[in-house]
Structures are given as structure tokens and as C-alpha cells.
N, C-alpha and C positions, 0 to 999 in steps of 0.2 A: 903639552902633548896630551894630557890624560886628560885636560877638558876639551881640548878637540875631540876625543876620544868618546865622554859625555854627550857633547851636541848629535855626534852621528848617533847614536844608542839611541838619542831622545828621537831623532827624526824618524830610524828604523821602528820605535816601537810605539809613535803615532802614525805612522804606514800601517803596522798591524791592525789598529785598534778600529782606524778608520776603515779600512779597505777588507780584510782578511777578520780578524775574530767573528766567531760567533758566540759570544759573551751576550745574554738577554740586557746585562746593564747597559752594555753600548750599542745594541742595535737601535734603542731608539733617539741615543744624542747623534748616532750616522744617519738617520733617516730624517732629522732636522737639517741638518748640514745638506745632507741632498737635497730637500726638499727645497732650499732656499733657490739651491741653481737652477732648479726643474719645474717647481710648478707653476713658472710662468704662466708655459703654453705647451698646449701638444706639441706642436712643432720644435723645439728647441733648438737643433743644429741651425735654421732658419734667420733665429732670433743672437744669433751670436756670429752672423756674417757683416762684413762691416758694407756689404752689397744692398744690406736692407735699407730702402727711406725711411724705416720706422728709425733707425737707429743713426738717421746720417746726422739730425742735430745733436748727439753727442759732441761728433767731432768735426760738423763742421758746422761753424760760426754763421755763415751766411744763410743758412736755413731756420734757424732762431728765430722766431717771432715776437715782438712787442707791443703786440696791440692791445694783447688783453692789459684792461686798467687795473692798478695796484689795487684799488681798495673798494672794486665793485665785486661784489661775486657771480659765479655764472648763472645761478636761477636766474640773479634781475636781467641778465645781458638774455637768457632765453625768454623772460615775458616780452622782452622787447621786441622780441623777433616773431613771436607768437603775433602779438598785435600789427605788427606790420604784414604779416601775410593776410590779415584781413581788415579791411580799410573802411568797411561799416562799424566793425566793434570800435575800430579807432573813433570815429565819430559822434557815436552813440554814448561813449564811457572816456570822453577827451577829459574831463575833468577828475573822474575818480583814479585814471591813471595818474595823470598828476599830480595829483593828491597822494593815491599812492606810490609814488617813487620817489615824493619827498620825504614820506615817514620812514619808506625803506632803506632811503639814503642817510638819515636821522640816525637809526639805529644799528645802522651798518658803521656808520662815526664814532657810536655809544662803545657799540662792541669793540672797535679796533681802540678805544681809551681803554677800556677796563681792557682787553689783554695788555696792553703795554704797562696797565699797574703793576697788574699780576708778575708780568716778566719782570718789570724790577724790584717788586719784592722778590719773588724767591731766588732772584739773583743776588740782591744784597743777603737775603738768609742764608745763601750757599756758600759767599764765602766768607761770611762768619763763622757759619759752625765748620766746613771747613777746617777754620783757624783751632775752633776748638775740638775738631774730634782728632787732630795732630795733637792731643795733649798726650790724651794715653796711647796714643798710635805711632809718639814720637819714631819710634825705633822700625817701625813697619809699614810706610809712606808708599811702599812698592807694591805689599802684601791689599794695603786700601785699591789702589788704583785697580790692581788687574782683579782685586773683589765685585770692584763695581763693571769693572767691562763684560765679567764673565756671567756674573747676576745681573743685569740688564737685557740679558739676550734671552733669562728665563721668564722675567717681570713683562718683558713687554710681547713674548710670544705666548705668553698665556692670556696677557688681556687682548690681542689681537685675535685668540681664540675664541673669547666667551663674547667679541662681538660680531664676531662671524656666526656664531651658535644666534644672537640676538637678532642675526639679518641687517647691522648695523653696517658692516664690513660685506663687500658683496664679491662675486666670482669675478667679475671686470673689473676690480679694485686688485683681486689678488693677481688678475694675469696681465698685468704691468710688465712691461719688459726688466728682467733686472739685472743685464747688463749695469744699468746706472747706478744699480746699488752695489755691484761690484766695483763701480768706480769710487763711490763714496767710502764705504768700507777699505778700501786701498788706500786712498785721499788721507781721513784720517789717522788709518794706521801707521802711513808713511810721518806724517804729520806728529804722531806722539814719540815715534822714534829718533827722529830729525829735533824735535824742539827738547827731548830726554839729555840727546848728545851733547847739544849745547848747553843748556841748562847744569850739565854736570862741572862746568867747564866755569861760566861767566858769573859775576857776584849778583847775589840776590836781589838788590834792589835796580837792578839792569834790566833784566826778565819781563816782567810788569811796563816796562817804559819803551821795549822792543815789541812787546805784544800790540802794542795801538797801530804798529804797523797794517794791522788784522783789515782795520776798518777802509786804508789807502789800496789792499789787495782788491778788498770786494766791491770798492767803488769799480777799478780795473776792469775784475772779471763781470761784472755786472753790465757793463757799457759792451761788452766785447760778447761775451757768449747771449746774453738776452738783450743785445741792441736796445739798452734803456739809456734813454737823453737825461744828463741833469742840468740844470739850471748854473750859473756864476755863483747865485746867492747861496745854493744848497752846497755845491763844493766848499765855497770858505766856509761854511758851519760844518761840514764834517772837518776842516780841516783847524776849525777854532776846537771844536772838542776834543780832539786830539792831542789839538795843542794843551790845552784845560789839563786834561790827564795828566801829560808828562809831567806838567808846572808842580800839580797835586803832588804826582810820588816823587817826584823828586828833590820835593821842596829838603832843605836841609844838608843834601848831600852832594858832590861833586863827581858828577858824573864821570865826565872827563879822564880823573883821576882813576876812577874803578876800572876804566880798560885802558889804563895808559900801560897795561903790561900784560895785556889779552890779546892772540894774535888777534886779526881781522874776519879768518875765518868763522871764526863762532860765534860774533853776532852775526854776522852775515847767514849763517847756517839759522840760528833763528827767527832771524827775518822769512827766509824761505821756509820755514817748518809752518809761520803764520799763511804763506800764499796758500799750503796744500787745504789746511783748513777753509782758508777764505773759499777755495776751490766749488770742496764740498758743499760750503753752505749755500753757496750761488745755484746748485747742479740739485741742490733739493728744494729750492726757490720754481729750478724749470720745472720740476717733475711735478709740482704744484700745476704750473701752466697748462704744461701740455696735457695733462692727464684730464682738465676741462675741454678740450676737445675730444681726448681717448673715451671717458665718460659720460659724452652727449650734455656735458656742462653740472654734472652731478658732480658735488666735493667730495677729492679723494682724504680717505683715513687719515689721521694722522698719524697713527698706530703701524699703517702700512710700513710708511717711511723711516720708521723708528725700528721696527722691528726688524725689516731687513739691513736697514743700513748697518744697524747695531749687531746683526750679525754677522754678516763680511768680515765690519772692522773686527769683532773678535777672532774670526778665523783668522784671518793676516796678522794679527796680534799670536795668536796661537803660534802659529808658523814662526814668526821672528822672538819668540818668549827666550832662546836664549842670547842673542844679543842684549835684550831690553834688561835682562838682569846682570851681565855683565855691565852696563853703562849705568846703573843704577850699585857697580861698586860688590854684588853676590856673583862669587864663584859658581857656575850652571848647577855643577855636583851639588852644591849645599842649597839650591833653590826650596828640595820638596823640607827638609828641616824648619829651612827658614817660612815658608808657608805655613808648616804646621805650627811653631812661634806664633807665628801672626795670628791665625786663627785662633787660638788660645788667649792672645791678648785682646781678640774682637771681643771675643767671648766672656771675656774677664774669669778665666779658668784656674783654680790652683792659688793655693792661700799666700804663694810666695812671687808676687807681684805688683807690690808696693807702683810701681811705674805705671801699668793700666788701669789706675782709679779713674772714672768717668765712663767705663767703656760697661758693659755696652751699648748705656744710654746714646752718649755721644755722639759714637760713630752711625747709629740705627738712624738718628737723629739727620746726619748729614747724606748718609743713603738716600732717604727718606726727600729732603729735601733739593736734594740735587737732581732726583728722579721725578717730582714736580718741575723743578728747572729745565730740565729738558723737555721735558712735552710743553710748558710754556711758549720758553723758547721755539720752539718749530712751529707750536701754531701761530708764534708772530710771525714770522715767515711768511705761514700761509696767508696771514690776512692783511701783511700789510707787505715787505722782503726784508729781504736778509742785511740791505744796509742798512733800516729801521730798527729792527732788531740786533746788531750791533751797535748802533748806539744809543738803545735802551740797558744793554749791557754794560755799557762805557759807564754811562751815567749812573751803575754801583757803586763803580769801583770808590771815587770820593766818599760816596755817603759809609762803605764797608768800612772805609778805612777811620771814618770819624768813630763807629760804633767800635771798632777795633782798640780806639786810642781811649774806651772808657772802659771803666774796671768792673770785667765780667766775672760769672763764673769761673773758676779753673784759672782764669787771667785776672787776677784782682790788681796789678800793680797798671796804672792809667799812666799816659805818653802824653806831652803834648805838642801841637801843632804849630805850624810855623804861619806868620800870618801869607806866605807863598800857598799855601791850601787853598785859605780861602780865595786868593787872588785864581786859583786852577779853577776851584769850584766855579766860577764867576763867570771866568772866559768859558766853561764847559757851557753852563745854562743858556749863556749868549750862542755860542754854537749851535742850539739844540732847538731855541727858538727861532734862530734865523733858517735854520733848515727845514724846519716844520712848519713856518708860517710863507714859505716858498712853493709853492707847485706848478709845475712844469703844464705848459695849455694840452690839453687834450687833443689827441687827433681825429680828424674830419669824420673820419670810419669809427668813431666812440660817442660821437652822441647822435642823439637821436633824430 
């Protein structure tokens, strides 16, 4: 009763804070908070009727487009068009076009390798250190999380500032409809609360072997909201990598066993926590799309999409803050305590702390790196999709896990491997090549 009693207190006096104070500290975290829903567009009431065509490929599927090609960008599809409205320069310059849109296609190739490096390095780096900023943070796994949701909203709307100050970031970049990024920030937030539940519930090494489900979602919503065809070859390599993973973690152990006394519900509940994720990352896949036609084929931020979506999901994260500490096991009442705990063991404060040695190298360390990860990550997205980008992620997890199994820092005792790893590893890379070395023909309306 007295923490029912807390949640209403807490909603009442984020009511206040948002809506009613006139406190100088909080009028300007309320005036981000509005600004996210408003600055779309003048018009706003407009932009949030579901009567708009702007807004109908949201929700409905048949008006999705597929034609823009994955791994062209839209300058080269505008020289194209440039040149075709005039059929002298095409003649006159037949050959240095050519010339030109194979070096551009060259290094359009170049580019879309080195991001997919980049993405899986600071994916294997994230969740290594990760592993090791859980050292001194043992006791405050709750206290990290909602550190980084709530310090991301500030990291990435300051540098989405200084490149709008730079003219990098422009006014038709920022008046994007964002209804979508209401959706994503839902998407997610549903999605950490859903996957929290379960996860409090199902054995550790389950989690990891339920999450690959991620990549079978966003094949789904991938075919379904952006009408993209894949090939036989390319589904059984997402579907060998997959498999890889599973083989990988769960070499050693018996699965079977670990839910033969788990209702049904919660993996199931995790399974679905993976679809809302898959959801979003698909829905920030289109806003790439469509926003080459919004933007007369100029590349939108990537900063945009990080920024806003990252702030939704914290607002909706804000809103459900006490449920998420109850399923994480903290009383609502003893939340701000336990916060202040945490921050003190970030910080490595107070000489009677023997537990938080490492911090707060560590954890700055994995901040640090996770917030490279993320903008990685989206810009493979943008330049190649979100199924790409999934399993350039997949194809961490083995290598995290080899690094994991040798004796690091703070983790000096090394594990070892079962030869089922490498047989995972094996089937993974076989996955990864048959899917990559597969692409799907072009349509008539894509070349030239």
C-alpha cells in the first residue's frame, strides 16, 4: 500500500515539475521535452492526425516503398537524373560518367567495409568492457543502465546542436515528422521493460540464445513494412548465423534443462521484448528512406535520429521508472537512496569501498564506448539496413565471448572453450558469407 502510495507521489510530482513549476532548473529540461514533440513543424496538430499521407507509411504497409537500393546513396541516384534530363551532356561526357559511377560505386563498397569494421569492433569492445565495468558496478546494473539512457539524451542533443550551429544539421532535417520517433522511443522503451521482466525471471545463459531471435523479427518486419525481397541463399545465411550463435553459447550447457522448470510465458515474453526492438530498428531503416525523398535526396543526420529517438525512449522510460525498479528487485521508495549509492560507486567516492575499485575508469570507459556503438551502429543502418547491421552485431558476440574466456584485467581467472564454439564460430562465418556473397537483382526502375 505505501509503495502504491510512492508511485502516485512520484507521478504527482513529475506532473508538477513538467507542467506547473517555475523552478529556472527545470524550465529548460521542460522546454527540451517540448521541443522534441513541437519542433517538427508549425503546423503540429496536422502532423499527428493519422488523416495525413505524410504519416500513412507509418501504419500502413502498402504505401512503403522499396525501390530506393540498399547501398546506393541518393547524390549518385540524383546525378543520374540530373543527366538524364539532358541527353547532350549524356553524350558528350558518356564515358567520364562511367568512369565516374564506377569509382563512386568503388568507394561507396569502401565505405559500407569500413563501417561494418567499425560496427564490429565497438561492438565486440562494448560488450567486453561491459563485462568489465559490472566489476565495480556489481551491485548497481540498474543504477548504469538508466545512467546511460538518461546521459545520452544530453550527449547527443548537444552534439546535434553544435552541428546545427556548424550548418551541418539543417532546418528540413530537423522538421521531419516525429510522430516516428515517438514510435521508436515507445518501441524501445516497451522493449527494455518487456525484455527486464523476463530476464528477471529466466537463467542467464537462456537470454543471449533468445535474443538471436532479434535478427528472424527484422527479417519479418523488414519484408513487411519496407517491401524488401530476399533471396533462398540470403535467408539460410541469416538463418546459419543464427544458428552459429546459438551452437556458440550454448556449447557446454543444457538448455532444455534450464527451462524445464520456467513457465512458457517468459521466454515467450522475451522473444517478444526482441520483436519491439526489431520493430524500431526497421522504422529507423525507413526514416533513412523516406527522408531521401523529404530531403530532395540529401543524407539525413544521423544525429537527428539518435537524438530524438533517444529522447522519447527516455521520456517513456521516465514514465514507467517505477515499475522498472521494482522488476529489477528496488523498492520505488528506496530508488533515490539506491541512485545516490550508485553514483558514488560511478564515482569511486569515499574511502570505504573496497567493491568499486575500477570505477571510474571502467565504467567512463564503457559509456564511452557503447556511445561510439551506437552511432556505429545506425550509421550501418543507414548505409547498408538494419538486417546488415544485425548481423554485424551477431558476429560479436563469438569473438566477445573468446576475449571474455582470456584473463583480462579485473577478470584474471581464463575459461575454456568447448570445441561446440568453434563448430558455432564456423557455421556463423558460413552464414555470413553466403549472405553477403548473395544479392538480390535490381529492379528495372534502378538502373540506368
Amino acid at each position: 500500500m505505501g509503495n502504491a502510495f510512492g508511485v502516485k507521489k512520484y507521478y504527482q510530482h513529475l506532473f508538477y515539475l513538467l507542467f506547473v513549476t517555475s523552478d529556472p532548473s527545470w524550465l529548460k529540461a521542460r522546454a527540451v521535452l517540448f521541443a522534441m514533440a513541437f519542433c517538427s513543424t508549425p503546423s503540429f496538430p496536422s502532423r499527428f492526425s493519422f488523416r495525413n499521407p505524410k504519416l500513412q507509411p507509418l501504419f500502413s504497409m502498402s504505401s512503403l516503398s522499396s525501390k530506393l537500393p540498399v547501398h546506393f546513396s541518393g547524390n549518385a541516384r540524383f546525378n543520374r537524373n540530373h543527366v538524364h534530363h539532358n541527353p547532350s551532356v549524356l553524350k558528350i561526357r558518356a564515358t567520364n560518367s562511367n568512369s565516374n559511377s564506377t569509382s563512386s560505386s568503388r568507394s561507396g563498397t569502401n565505405y559500407v567495409l569500413l563501417s561494418s569494421a567499425i560496427t564490429v569492433t565497438t561492438a565486440v569492445a562494448n560488450r567486453v568492457l561491459y563485462k568489465l565495468a559490472l566489476v565495480p558496478m556489481r551491485d548497481y546494473p540498474f543504477f548504469l543502465a538508466q545512467f546511460i539512457t538518461f546521459g545520452y539524451v544530453v550527449i547527443y542533443f548537444s552534439i546535434l546542436y553544435m552541428r546545427y550551429r556548424a550548418r551541418i544539421v539543417t532546418d528540413e532535417m530537423l522538421a521531419i515528422p516525429k510522430l516516428r520517433f515517438v514510435a521508436i522511443g515507445f518501441l524501445e522503451a516497451l522493449g527494455l521493460v518487456t525484455g527486464m521482466s523476463a530476464g528477471a525471471v529466466l537463467p542467464g545463459p537462456v537470454i543471449p540464445i533468445l535474443n538471436q531471435t532479434f535478427l528472424v523479427w527484422q527479417l519479418m518486419f523488414s519484408t513487411l513494412l519496407l517491401r524488401r525481397t530476399y533471396s533462398i541463399n540470403q535467408l539460410v545465411g541469416c538463418l546459419l548465423v543464427a544458428v552459429g550463435v546459438v551452437v556458440a553459447i550454448a556449447s557446454g550447457s543444457n538448455t532444455g534443462q534450464m527451462l524445464s522448470e520456467v513457465p512458457f510465458f517468459w521466454p515467450a515474453l522475451m522473444i517478444v521484448s526482441c520483436s519491439f526492438q526489431a520493430w524500431a530498428s526497421v522504422t529507423k531503416e525507413y526514416i533513412f528512406i523516406d527522408s531521401a525523398t523529404r530531403l530532395k535526396h540529401k543524407s539525413l543526420d544521423i544525429f537527428v535520429v539518435n537524438s530524438f529517438g533517444s529522447g522519447f525512449q527516455a521520456l517513456f522510460v521516465l514514465l514507467s521508472l517505477p515499475l522498472l525498479s521494482n522488476l529489477k528487485g528496488i523498492p520505488f521508495a528506496q530508488l533515490p537512496s539506491y541512485l545516490k549509492s550508485g553514483a558514488g560507486c560511478f564515482l569511486n567516492l569515499g574511502a570505504n569501498k573496497p567493491s568499486c575499485d575500477g570505477a571510474p575508469l571502467l565504467p567512463l570507459l564503457y559509456v564511452i564506448t557503447n556511445l561510439a556503438f551506437n552511432i556505429s551502429l545506425l550509421n550501418a543502418v543507414k548505409t547498408s539496413s538494419a538486417v546488415v547491421a544485425s548481423l554485424l552485431v551477431m558476429l560479436s558476440v563469438p569473438i566477445s565471448v573468446y576475449i571474455l574466456s582470456l584473463p583480462l584485467p579485473y577478470l584474471p581467472e581464463a575459461t575454456s572453450l568447448s570445441p561446440f564454439f568453434l563448430l558455432g564460430c564456423a557455421i556463423l562465418l558460413c552464414g555470413l558469407f553466403l549472405y553477403n556473397t548473395t544479392r538480390p537483382a535490381r529492379n528495372s526502375s534502378e538502373v540506368d
